[in-house]
C-alpha positions as CSV (number, residue, x, y, z in Angstrom):
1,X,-108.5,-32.8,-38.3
2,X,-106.5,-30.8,-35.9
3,X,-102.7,-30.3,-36.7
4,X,-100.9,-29.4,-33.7
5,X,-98.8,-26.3,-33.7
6,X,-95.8,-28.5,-32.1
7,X,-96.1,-31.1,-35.1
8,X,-95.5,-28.0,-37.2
9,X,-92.4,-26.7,-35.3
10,X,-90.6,-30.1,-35.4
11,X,-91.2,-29.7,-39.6
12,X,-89.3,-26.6,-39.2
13,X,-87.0,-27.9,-37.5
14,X,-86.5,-30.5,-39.9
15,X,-86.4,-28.4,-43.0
16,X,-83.0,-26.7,-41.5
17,X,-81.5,-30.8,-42.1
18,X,-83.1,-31.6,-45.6
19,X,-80.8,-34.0,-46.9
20,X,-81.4,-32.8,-50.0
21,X,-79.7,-29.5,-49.7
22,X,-76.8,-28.9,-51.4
23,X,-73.6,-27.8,-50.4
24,X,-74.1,-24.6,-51.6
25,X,-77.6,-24.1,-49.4
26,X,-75.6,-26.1,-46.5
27,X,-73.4,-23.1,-46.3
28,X,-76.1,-20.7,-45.8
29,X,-78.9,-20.2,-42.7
30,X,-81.5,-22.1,-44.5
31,X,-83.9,-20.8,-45.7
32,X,-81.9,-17.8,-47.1
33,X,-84.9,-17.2,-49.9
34,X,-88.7,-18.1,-50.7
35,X,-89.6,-22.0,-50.6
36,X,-91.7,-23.4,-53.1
37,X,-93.7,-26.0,-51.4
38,X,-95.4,-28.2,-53.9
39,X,-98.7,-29.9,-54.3
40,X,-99.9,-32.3,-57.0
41,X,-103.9,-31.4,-56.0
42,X,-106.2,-28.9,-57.2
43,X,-106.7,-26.3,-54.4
44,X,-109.6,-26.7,-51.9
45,X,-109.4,-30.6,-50.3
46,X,-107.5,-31.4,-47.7
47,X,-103.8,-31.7,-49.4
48,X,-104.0,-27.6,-50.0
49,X,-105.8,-27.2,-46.7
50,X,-102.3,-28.9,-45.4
51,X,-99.8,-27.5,-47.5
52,X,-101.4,-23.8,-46.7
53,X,-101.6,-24.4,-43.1
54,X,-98.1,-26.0,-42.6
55,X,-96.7,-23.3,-45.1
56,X,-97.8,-20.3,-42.9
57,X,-96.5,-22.0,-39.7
58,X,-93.2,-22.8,-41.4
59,X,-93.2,-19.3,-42.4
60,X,-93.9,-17.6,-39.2
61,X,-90.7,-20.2,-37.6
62,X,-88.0,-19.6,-40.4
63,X,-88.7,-15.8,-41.4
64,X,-89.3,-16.4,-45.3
65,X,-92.1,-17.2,-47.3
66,X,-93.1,-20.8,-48.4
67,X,-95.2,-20.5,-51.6
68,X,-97.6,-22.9,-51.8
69,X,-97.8,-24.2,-55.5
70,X,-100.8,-26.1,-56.8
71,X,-99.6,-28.5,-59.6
72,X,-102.5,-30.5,-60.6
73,X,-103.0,-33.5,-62.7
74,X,-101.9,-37.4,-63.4
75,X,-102.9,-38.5,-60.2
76,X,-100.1,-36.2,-57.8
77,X,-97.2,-37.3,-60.8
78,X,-97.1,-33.7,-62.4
79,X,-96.5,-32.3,-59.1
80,X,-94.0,-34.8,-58.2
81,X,-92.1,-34.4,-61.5
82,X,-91.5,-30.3,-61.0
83,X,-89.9,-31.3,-57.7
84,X,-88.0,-34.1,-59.0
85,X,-86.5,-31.7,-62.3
86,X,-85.9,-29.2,-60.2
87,X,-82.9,-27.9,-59.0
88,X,-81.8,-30.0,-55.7
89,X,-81.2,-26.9,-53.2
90,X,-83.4,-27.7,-50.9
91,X,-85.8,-24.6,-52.3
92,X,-88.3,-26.8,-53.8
93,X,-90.3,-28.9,-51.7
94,X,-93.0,-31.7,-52.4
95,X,-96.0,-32.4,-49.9
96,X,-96.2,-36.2,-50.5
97,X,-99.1,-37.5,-50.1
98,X,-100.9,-41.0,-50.1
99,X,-101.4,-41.4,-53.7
100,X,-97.4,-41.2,-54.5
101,X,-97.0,-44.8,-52.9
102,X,-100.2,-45.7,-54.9
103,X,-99.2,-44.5,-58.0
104,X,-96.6,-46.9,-59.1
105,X,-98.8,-49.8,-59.2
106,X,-101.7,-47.6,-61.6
107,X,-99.2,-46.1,-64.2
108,X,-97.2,-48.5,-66.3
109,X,-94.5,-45.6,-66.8
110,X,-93.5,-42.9,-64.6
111,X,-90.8,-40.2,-65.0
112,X,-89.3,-40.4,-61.8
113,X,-89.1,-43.4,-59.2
114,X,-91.0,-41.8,-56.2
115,X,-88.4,-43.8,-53.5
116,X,-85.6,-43.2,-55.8
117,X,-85.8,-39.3,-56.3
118,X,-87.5,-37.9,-53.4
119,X,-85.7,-38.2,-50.2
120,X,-88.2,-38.4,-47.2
121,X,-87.8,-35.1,-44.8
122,X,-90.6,-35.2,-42.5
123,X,-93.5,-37.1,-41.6
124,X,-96.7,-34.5,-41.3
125,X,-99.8,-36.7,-40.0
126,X,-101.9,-39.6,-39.9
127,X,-105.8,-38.9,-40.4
128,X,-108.9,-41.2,-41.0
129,X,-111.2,-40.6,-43.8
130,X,-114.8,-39.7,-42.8
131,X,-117.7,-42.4,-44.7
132,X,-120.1,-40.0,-45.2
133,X,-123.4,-39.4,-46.9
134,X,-125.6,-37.0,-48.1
135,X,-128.9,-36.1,-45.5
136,X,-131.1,-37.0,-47.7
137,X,-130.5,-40.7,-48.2
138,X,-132.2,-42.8,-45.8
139,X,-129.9,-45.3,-44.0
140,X,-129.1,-44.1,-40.8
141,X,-126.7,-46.5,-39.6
142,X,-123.5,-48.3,-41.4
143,X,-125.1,-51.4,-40.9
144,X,-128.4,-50.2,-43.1
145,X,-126.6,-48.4,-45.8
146,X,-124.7,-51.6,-46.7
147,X,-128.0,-53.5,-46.3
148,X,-129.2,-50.6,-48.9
149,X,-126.3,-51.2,-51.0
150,X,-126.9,-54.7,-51.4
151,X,-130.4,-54.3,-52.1
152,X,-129.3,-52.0,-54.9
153,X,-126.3,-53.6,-56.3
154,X,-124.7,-51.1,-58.6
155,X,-127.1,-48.6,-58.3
156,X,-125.4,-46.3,-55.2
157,X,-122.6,-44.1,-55.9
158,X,-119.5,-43.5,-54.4
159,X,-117.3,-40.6,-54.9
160,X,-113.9,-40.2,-55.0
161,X,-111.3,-37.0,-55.0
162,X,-109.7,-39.0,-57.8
163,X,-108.4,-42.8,-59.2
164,X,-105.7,-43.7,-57.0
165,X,-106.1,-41.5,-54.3
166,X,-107.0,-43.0,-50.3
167,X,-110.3,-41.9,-50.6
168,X,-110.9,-44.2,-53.8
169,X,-108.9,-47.0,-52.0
170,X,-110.8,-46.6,-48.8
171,X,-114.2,-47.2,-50.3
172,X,-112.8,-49.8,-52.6
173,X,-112.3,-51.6,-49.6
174,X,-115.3,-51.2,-47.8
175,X,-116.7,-52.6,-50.8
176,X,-114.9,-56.1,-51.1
177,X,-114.9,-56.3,-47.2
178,X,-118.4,-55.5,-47.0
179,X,-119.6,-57.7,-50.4
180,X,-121.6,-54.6,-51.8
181,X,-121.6,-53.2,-55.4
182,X,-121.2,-49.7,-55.6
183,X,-120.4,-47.5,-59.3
184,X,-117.0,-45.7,-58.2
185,X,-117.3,-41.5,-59.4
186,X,-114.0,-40.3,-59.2
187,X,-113.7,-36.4,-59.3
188,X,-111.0,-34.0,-60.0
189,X,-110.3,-33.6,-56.7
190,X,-112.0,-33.1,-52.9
191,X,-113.6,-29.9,-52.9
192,X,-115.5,-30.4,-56.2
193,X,-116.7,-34.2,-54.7
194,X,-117.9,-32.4,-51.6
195,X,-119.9,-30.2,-54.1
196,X,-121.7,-32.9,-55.3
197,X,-122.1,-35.0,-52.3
198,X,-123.9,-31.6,-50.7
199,X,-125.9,-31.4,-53.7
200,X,-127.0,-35.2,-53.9
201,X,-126.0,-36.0,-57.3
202,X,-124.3,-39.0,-55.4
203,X,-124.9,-41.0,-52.7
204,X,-121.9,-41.5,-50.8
205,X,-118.0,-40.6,-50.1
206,X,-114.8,-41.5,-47.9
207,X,-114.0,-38.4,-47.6
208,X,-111.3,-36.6,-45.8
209,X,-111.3,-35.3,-42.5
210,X,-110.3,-31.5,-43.7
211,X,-112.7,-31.1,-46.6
212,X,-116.1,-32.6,-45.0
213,X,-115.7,-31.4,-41.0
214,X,-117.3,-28.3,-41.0
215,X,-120.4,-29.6,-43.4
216,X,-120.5,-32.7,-40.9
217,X,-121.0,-30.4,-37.7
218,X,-123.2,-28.2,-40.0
219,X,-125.6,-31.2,-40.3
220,X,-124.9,-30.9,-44.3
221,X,-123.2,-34.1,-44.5
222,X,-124.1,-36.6,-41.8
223,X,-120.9,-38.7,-40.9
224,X,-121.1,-43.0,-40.8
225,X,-118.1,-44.0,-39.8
226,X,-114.0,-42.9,-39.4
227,X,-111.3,-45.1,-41.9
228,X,-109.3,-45.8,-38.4
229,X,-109.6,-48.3,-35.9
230,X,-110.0,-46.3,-33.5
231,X,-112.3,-42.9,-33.2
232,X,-111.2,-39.7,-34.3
233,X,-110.5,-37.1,-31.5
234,X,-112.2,-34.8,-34.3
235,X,-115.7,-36.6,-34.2
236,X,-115.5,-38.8,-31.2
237,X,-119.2,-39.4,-31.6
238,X,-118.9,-41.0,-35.1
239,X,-117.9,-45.4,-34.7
240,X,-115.1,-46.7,-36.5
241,X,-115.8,-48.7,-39.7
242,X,-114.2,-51.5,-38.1
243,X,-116.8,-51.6,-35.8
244,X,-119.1,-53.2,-38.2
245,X,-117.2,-54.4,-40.6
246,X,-114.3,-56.3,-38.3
247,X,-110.5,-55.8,-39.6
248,X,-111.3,-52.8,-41.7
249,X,-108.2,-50.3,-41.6
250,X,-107.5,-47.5,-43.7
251,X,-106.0,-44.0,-43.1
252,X,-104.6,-40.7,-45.4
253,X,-101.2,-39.6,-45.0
254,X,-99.4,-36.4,-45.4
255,X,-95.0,-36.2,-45.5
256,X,-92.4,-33.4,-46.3
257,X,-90.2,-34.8,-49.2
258,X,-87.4,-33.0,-51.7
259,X,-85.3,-34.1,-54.6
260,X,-83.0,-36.6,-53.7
261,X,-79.1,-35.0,-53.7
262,X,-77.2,-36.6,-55.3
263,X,-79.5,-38.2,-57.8
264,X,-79.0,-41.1,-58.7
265,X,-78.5,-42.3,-61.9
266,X,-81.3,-44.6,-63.4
């Protein structure tokens, strides 16, 4: 995944108009002090790949540092909550990420209301995820892994950086488009999914374009397909999903977000 160093300038240029800001910071060059820019992902996937990237541009534009802050846990909710209690300056920033529109239809009760309390400040970018396996398994094609799969119902697994999260959805519905059984492995997050895909404890993954690349081009990890209906300008060798399974369309997002100012009341 490549993030263009213009797509980063516009963020900066966005951050000086957070409509969260309050008067106070509106009365000030923003940022005046150290941003806290935080994640709801263990480090190492492609969420703190993003955060750390866009945090060091944003850095180099505005003159202060933007810390990135990894707050782990509850499916991106813990993360989301710190922003959301804290103090509505502007100085406290949440990369939102796919999951945060999930969320509210896996957990009966939240904290927060994600379209309530954060207000929206920038859009950061669209990416596929990568259907990838492990070398060692022997379909080739997407066409023979999900004759594989459905010569093996239940017995392949597919990995997930976690319940909830694109990657999960994405193979979820490859599964119900394609009509194969697959035992779902969710994981504490990308890097530690990767780990195991590398290793061969499973089978399978719809994985993210930052945390599987480099193994992909390595020959580690040999790539199927891309999420997107059309090919990735990453891997323009690899066929789109779609391709064999017709109307398949799924994608990871990445957005800027703060606490809403005002709040509203509940």
């Amino acid at each position: 995944m490549k993030l263009p160093r213009r797509q980063f300038l516009h963020l900066a240029a966005s951050a000086a108009a957070i409509p969260a800001v309050s008067r106070v910071a509106w009365a000030e060059a923003y940022p005046a002090r150290p941003v806290r820019l935080i994640i709801g992902i263990r480090p190492g996937g492609a969420t703190d790949i993003t955060a750390r990237l866009m945090g060091q541009c944003l850095s180099e534009r505005l003159g202060q540092s933007f810390i990135i802050e990894n707050r782990p846990g509850a499916g991106t909710n813990i993360g989301t909550e710190a922003v959301v209690r804290a103090a509505p300056d502007g100085y406290t920033l949440l990369l939102a990420v796919t999951p945060n529109a999930i969320n509210v239809t896996l957990y009966q009760k939240l904290n927060f209301d994600f379209i309530r309390d954060i207000a929206p400040v920038a859009s950061i970018v669209r990416a596929p995820n990568v259907m990838v396996v492990n070398p060692l398994l022997p379909a080739k094609t997407v066409p023979e892994f999900i004759a594989s799969a459905k010569a093996n119902s239940g017995k392949l697994n597919m990995e997930s950086s976690g319940n909830g999260t694109s990657q999960h959805l994405s193979g979820e519905l490859f599964k119900m488009m394609a009509g194969v059984d697959m035992a779902h492995v969710p994981y504490r997050g990308g890097a530690p999914a990767v780990t195991d895909l590398l290793g061969g404890q499973v089978q399978a993954m719809f994985a993210s374009m930052a945390s599987s690349i480099e193994y992909i081009k390595a020959g580690k990890l040999r790539a199927r397909s891309v999420t997107t209906v059309t090919r990735s300008e990453a891997l323009p060798e690899v066929p789109t999903l779609a391709h064999f399974v017709p109307g398949y369309d799924a994608s990871d997002w990445f957005g800027l977000g703060a606490q809403e100012y005002p709040r509203r009341d509940h």
